[in-house]
OpenMM code with the backbone's topology and positions (N, CA, C; nanometers):
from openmm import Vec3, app, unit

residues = "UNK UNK UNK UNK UNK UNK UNK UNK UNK UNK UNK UNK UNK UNK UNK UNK UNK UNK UNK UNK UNK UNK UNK UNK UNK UNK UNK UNK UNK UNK UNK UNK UNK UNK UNK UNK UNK UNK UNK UNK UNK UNK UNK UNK UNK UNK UNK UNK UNK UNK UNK UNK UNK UNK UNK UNK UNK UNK UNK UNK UNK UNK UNK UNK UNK UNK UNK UNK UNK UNK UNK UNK UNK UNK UNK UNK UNK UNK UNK UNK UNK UNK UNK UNK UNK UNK UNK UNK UNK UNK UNK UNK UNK UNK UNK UNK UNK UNK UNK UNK UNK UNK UNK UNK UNK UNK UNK UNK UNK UNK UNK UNK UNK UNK UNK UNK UNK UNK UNK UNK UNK UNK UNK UNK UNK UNK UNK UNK UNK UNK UNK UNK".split()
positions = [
    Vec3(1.9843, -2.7377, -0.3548),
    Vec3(1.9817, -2.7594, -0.2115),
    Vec3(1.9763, -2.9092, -0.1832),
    Vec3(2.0732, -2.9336, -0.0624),
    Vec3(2.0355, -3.0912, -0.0460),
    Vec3(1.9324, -3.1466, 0.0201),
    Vec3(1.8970, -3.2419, 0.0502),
    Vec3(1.7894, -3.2793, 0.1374),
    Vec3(1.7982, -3.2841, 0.2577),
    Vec3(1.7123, -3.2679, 0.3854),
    Vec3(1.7129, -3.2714, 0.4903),
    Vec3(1.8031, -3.3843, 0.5800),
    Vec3(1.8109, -3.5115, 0.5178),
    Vec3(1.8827, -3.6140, 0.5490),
    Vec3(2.0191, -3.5925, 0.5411),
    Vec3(2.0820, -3.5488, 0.4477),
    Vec3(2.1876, -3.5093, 0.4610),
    Vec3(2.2659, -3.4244, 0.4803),
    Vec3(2.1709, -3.3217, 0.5729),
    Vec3(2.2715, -3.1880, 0.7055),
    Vec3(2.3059, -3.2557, 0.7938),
    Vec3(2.4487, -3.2172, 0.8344),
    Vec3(2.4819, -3.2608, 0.9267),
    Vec3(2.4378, -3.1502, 1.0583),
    Vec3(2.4676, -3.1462, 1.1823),
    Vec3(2.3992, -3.0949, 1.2891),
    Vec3(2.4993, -2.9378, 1.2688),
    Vec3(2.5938, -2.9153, 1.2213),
    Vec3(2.6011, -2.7566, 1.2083),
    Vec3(2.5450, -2.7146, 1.0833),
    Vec3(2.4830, -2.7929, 1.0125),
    Vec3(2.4026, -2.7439, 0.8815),
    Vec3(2.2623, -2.7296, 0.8957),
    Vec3(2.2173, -2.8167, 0.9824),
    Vec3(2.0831, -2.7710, 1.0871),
    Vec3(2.0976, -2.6446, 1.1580),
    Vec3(2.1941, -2.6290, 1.2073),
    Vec3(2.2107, -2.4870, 1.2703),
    Vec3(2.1891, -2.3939, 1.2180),
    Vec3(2.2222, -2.3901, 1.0883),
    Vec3(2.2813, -2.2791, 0.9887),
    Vec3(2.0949, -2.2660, 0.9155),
    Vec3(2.0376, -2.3328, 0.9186),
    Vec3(1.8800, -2.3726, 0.8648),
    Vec3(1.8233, -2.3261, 0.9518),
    Vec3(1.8610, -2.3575, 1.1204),
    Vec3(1.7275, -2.3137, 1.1564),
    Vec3(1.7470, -2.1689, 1.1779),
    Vec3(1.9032, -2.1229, 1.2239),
    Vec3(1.8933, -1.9545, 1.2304),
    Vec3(1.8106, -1.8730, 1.1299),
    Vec3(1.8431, -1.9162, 0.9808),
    Vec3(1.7687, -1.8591, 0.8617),
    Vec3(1.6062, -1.9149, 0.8661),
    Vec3(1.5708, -1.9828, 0.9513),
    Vec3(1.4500, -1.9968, 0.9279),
    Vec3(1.3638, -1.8893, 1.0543),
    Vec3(1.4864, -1.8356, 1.1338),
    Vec3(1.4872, -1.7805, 1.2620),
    Vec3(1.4191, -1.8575, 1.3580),
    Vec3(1.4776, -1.9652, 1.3851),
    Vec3(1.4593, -2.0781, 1.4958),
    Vec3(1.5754, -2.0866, 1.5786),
    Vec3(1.5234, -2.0739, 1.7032),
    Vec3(1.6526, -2.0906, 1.7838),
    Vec3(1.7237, -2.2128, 1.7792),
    Vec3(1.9065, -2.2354, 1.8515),
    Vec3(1.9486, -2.2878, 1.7593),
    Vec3(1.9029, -2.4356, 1.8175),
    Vec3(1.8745, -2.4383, 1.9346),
    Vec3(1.8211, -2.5855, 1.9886),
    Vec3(1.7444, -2.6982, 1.9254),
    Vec3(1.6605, -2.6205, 1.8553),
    Vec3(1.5727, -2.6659, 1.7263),
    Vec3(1.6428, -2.8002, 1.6386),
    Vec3(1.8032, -2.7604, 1.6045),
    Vec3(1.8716, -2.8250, 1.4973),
    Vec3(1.8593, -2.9814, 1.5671),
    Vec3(1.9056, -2.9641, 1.6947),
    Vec3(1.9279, -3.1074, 1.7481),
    Vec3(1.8022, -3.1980, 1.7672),
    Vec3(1.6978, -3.1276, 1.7825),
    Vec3(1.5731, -3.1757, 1.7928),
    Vec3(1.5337, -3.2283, 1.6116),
    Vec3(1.5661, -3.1528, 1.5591),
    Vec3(1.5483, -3.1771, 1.4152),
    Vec3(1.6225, -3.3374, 1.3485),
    Vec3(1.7355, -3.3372, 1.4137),
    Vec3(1.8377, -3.3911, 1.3778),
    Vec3(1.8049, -3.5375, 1.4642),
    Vec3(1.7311, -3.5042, 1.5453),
    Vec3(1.7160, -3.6392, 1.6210),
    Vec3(1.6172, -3.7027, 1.5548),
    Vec3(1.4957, -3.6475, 1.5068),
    Vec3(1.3916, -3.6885, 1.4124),
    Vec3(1.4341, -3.7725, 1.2649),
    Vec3(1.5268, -3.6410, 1.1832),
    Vec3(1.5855, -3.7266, 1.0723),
    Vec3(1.6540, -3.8575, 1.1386),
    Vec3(1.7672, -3.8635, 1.2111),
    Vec3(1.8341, -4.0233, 1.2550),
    Vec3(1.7135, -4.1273, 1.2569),
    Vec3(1.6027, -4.1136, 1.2970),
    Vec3(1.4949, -4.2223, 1.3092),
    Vec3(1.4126, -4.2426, 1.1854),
    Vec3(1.4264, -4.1387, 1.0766),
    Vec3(1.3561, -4.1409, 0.9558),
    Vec3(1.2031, -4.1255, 0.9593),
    Vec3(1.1961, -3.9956, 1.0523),
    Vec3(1.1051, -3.9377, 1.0385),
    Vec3(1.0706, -3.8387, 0.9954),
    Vec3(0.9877, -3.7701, 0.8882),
    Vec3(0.9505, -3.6815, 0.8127),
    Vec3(0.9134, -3.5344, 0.8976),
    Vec3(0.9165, -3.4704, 0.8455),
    Vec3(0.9114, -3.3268, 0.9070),
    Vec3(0.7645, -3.2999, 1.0067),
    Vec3(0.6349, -3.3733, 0.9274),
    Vec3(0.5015, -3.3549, 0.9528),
    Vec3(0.4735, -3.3929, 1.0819),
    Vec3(0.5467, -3.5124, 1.1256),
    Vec3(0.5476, -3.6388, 1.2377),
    Vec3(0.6763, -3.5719, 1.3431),
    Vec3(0.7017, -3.4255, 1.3341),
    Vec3(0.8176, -3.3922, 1.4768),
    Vec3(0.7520, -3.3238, 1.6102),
    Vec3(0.6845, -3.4479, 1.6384),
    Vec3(0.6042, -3.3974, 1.7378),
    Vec3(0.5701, -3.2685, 1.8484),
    Vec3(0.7385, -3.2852, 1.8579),
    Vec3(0.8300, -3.1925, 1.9074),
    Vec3(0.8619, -3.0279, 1.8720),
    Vec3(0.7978, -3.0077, 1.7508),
    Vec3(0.8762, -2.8612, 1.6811),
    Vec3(0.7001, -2.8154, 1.6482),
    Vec3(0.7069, -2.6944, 1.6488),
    Vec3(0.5768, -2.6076, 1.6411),
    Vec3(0.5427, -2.6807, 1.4925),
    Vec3(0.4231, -2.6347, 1.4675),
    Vec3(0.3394, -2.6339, 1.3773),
    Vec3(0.3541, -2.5997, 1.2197),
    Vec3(0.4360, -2.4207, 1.2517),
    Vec3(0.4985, -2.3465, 1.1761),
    Vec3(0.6453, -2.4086, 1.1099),
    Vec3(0.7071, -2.4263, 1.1917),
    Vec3(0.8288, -2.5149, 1.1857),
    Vec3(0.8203, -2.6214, 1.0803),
    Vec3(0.7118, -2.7265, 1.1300),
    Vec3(0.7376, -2.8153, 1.0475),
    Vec3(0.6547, -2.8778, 0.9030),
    Vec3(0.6137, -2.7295, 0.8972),
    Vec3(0.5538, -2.6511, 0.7387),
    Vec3(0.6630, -2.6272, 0.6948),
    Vec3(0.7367, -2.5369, 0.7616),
    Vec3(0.8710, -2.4531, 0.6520),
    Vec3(0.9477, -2.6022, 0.6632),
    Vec3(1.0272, -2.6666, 0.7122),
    Vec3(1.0864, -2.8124, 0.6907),
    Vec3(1.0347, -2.9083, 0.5734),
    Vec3(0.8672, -2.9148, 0.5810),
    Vec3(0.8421, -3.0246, 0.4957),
    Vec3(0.8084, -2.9385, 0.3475),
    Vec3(0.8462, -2.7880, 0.3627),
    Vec3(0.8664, -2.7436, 0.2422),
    Vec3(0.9906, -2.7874, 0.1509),
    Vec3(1.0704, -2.8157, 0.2211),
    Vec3(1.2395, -2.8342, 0.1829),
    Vec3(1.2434, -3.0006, 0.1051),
    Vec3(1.3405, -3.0157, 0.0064),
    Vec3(1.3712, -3.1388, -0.0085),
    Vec3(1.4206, -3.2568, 0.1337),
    Vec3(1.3567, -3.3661, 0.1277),
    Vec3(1.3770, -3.4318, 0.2483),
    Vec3(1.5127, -3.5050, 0.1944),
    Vec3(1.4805, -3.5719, 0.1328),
    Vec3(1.5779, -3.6787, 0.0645),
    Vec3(1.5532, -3.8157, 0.1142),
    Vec3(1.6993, -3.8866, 0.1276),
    Vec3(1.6928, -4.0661, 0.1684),
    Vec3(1.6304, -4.0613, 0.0891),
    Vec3(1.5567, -4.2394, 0.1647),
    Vec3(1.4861, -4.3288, 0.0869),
    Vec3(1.3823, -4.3828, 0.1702),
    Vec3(1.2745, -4.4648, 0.1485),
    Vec3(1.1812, -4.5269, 0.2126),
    Vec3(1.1926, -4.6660, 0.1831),
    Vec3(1.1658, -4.7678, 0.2136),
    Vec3(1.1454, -4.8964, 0.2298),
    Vec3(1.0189, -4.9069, 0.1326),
    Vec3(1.0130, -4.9858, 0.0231),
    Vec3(0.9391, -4.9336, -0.0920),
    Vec3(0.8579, -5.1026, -0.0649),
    Vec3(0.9339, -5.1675, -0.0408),
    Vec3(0.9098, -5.3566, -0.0359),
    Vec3(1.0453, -5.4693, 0.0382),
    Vec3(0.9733, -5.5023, 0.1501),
    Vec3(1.0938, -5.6076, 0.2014),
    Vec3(1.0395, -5.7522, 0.2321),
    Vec3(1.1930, -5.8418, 0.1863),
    Vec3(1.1398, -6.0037, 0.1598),
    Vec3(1.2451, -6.0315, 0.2752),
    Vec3(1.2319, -6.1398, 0.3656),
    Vec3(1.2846, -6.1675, 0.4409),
    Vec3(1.3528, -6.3479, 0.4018),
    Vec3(1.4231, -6.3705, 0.4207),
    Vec3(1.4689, -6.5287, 0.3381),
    Vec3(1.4603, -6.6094, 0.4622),
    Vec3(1.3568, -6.7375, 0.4225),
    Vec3(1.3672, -6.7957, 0.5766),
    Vec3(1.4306, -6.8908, 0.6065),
    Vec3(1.5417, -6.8923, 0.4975),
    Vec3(1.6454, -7.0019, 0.4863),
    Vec3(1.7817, -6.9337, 0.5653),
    Vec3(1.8139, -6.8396, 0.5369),
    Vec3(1.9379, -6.7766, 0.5858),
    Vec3(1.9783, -6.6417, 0.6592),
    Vec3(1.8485, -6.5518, 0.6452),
    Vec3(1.8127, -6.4700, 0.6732),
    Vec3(1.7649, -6.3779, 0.6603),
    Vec3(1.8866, -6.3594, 0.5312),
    Vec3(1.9035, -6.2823, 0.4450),
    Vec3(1.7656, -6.1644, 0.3841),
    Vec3(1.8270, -6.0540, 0.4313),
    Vec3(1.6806, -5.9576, 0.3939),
    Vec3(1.6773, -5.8509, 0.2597),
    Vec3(1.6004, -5.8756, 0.1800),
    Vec3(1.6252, -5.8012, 0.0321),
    Vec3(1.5400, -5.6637, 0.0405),
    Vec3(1.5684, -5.5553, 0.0332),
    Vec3(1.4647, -5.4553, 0.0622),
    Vec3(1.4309, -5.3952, -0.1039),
    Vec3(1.3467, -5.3135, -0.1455),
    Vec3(1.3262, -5.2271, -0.2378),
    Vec3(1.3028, -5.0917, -0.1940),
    Vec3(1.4411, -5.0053, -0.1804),
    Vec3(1.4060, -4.8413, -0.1646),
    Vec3(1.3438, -4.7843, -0.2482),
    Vec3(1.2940, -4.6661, -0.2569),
    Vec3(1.1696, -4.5441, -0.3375),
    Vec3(1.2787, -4.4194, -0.2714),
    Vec3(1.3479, -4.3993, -0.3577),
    Vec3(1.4095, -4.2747, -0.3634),
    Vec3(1.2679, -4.1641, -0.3377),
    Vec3(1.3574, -4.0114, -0.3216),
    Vec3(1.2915, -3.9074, -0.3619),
    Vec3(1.2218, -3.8887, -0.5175),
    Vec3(1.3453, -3.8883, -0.5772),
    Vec3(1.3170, -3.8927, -0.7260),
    Vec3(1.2506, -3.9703, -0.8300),
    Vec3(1.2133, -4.0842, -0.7462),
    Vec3(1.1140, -4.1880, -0.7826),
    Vec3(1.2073, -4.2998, -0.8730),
    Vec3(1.3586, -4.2456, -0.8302),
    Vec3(1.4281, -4.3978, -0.8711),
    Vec3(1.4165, -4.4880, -0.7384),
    Vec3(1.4335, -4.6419, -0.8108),
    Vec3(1.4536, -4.7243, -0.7535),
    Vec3(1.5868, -4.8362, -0.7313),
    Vec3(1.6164, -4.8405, -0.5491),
    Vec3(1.7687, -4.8839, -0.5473),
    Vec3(1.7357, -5.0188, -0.4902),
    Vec3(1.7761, -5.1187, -0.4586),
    Vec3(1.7724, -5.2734, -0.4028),
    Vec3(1.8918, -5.3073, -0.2832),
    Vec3(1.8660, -5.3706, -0.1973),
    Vec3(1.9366, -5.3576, -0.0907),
    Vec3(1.9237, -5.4936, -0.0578),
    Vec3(2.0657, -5.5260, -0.0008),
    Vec3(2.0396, -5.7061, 0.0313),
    Vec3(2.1466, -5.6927, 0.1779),
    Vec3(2.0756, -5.7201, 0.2880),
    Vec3(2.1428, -5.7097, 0.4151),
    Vec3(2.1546, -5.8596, 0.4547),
    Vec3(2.2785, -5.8738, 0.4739),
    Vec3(2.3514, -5.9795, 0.5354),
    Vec3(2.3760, -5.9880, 0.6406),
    Vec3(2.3374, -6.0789, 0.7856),
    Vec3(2.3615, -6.0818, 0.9256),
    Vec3(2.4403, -6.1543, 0.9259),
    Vec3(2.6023, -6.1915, 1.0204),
    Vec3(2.6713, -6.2788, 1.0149),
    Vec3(2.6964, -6.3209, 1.1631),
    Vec3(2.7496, -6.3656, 1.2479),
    Vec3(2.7745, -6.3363, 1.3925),
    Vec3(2.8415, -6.2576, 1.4504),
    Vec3(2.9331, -6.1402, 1.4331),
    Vec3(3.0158, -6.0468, 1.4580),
    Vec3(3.0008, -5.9689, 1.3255),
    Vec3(2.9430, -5.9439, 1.2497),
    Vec3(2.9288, -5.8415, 1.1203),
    Vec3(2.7748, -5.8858, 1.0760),
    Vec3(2.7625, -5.7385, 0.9854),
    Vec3(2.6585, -5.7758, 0.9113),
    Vec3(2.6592, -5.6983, 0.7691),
    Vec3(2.6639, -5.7490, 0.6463),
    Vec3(2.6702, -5.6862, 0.5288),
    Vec3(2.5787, -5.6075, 0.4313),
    Vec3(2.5860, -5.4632, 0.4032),
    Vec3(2.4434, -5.4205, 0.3470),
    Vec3(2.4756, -5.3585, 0.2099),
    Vec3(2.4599, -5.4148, 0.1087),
    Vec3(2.4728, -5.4043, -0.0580),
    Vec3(2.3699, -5.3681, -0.0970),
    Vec3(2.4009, -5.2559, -0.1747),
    Vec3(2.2927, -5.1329, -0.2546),
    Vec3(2.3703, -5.1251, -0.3512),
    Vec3(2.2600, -5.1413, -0.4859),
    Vec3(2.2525, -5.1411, -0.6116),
    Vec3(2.1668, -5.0693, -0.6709),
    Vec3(2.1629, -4.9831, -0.7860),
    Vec3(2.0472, -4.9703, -0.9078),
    Vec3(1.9241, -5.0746, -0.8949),
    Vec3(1.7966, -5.0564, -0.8839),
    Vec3(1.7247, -5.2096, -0.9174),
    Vec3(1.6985, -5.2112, -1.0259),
    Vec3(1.6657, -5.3451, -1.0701),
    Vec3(1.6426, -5.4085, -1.1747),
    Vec3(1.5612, -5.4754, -1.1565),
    Vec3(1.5097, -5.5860, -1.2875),
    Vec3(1.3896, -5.6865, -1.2963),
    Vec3(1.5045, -5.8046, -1.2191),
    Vec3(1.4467, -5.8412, -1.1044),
    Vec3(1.4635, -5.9668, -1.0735),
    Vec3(1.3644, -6.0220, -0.9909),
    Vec3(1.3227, -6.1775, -1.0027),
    Vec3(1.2065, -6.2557, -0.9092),
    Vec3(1.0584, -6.1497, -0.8834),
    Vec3(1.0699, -6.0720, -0.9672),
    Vec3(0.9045, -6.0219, -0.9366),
    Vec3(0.9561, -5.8615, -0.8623),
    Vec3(1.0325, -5.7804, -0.8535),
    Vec3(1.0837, -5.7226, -0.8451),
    Vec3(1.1361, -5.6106, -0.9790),
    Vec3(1.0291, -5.6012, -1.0582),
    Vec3(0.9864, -5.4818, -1.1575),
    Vec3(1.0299, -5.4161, -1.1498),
    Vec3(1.1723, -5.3208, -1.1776),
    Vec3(1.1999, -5.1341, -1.1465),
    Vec3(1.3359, -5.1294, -1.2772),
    Vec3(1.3458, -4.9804, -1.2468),
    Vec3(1.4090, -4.9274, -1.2699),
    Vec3(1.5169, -4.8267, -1.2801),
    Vec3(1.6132, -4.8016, -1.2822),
    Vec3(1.6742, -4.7359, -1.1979),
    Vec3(1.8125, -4.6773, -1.2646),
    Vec3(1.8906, -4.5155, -1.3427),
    Vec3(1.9508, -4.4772, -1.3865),
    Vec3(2.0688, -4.4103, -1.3250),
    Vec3(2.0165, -4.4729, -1.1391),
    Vec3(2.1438, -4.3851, -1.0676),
    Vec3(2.2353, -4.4587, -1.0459),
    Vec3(2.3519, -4.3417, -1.0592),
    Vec3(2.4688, -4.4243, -1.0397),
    Vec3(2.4859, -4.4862, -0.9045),
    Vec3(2.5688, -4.5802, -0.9097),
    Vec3(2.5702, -4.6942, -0.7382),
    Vec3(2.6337, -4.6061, -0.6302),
    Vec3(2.7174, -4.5030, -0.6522),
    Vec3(2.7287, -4.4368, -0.5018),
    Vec3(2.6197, -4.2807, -0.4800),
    Vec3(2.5440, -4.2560, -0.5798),
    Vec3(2.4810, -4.2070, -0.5525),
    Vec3(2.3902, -4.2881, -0.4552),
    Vec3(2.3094, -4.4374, -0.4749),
    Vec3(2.2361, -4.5126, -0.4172),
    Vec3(2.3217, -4.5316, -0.2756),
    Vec3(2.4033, -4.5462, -0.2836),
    Vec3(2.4686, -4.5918, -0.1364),
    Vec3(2.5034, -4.4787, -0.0810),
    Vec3(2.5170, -4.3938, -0.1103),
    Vec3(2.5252, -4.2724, -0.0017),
    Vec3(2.3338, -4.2491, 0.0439),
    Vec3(2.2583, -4.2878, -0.0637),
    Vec3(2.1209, -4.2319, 0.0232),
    Vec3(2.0399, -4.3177, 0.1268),
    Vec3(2.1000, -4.4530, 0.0648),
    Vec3(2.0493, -4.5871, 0.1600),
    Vec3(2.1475, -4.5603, 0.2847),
    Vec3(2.2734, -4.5548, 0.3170),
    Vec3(2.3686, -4.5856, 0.3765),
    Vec3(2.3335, -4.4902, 0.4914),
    Vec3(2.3027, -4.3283, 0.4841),
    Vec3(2.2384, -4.2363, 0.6082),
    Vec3(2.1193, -4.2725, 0.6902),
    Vec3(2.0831, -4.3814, 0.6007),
    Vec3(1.9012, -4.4150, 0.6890),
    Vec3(1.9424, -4.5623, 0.7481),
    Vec3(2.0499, -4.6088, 0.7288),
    Vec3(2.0775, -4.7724, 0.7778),
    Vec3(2.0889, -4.7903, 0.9174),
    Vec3(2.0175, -4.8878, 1.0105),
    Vec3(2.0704, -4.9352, 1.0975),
    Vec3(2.0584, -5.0501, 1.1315),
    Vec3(2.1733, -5.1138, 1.2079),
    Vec3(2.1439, -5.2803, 1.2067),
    Vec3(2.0914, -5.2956, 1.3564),
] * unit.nanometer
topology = app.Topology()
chain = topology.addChain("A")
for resn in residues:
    res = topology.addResidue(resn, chain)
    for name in ("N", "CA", "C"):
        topology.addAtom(name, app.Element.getBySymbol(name[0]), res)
């Protein structure tokens, strides 16, 4: 099963009928994941609800450690997968664009990890939780 992060809103549908939730639920659900909020914190959805949800694999990633560069801008994050790998993220602001590179992490500058997933696995899980 995939993680909660990555249903799209007729795959929420299809979840909450089988969970026998009406289907309004999905969008409410769906509005929670876009902000990267966990099932426990849906203020919004009964009690019951968001027991059976935070039973389920969530997926994404969390913000594990972020360095901000006060030379250029430049912001280096450290994600914490589900799986307890670790991916590295370096967001670039430009004046009309902004660039966001996800990698495997590695040992660099104090930045300890490790990490066996392949790079579009990492960028598909960073890339659903991104916003500039």
């Amino acid at each position: 099963m995939t993680g909660l992060t990555s249903k799209n809103i007729e795959e929420l549908q299809a979840l909450m009928a089988e969970l026998g939730e009406p289907k309004f639920r999905a969008r409410q659900v769906f509005e929670w994941l876009s902000r990267g909020v966990r099932p426990g914190e849906m203020t919004n959805l009964s009690k019951s609800l968001r027991e059976k949800l935070a039973a389920l694999p969530y997926g994404g990633a969390t913000i594990y450690q972020k360095r901000v560069s006060a030379k250029d801008g430049t912001i280096k994050y450290l994600f914490a997968l589900e799986d307890g790998n670790l991916v590295e993220g370096v967001l670039m602001r430009y004046k009309y664009t902004a660039i966001l590179s996800v990698y495997p992490a590695r040992s660099d500058a104090g930045w300890a990890a490790h990490s066996a997933l392949p790079r579009s696995t990492a960028v598909c899980a960073i890339l659903r939780r991104a916003r500039f």
